[in-house]
Phi, psi and omega in degrees: 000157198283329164320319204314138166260152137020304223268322179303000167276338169266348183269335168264313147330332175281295189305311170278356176274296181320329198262340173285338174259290209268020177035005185240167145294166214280325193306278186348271157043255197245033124315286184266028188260313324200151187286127183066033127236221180315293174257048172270160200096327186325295181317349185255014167250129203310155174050028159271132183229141189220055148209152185337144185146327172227154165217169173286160183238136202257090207237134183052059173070011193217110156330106208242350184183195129225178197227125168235177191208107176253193161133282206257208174290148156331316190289312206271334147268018154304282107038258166319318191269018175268298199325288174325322177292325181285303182332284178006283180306330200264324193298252217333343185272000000 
């Protein structure tokens, strides 16, 4: 994106390695990254990102990757990587 800072190629890598180890989207995340719950603390382990942007990626049922997305607003790169997830999805079929 023309906006975009430097850091968001890392940061979307980041994103998708998180939703790929931690088997949720990076939104989820950091629902339960949040004090008193399941996964607080998560965020201080390296290359974890805990806001929108990645999800996992899924095949026969087993988390095989993720997929992330930087660049724009939270909203909007949610948004791309959904967008990128339905393609996918329909390929498989």
């Amino acid at each position: 994106m023309e906006e975009a800072l430097l850091v968001s190629k890392e940061i979307s890598m980041n994103k998708a390695y998180t939703a790929a180890t931690v088997k949720l989207p990076t939104d989820v995340v950091a629902t339960v990254s949040q004090p008193g719950t399941s996964l607080y603390g998560i965020q201080n382990v390296d290359r974890m990102i805990i806001f929108g942007g990645g999800f996992p990626l899924e095949f026969n049922g087993k988390t095989i990757g993720g997929v992330g997305v930087s660049g724009g607003s939270v909203e909007d790169d949610m948004k791309v990587c959904q967008a990128a997830l339905d393609v996918y999805k329909a390929e498989l079929k």
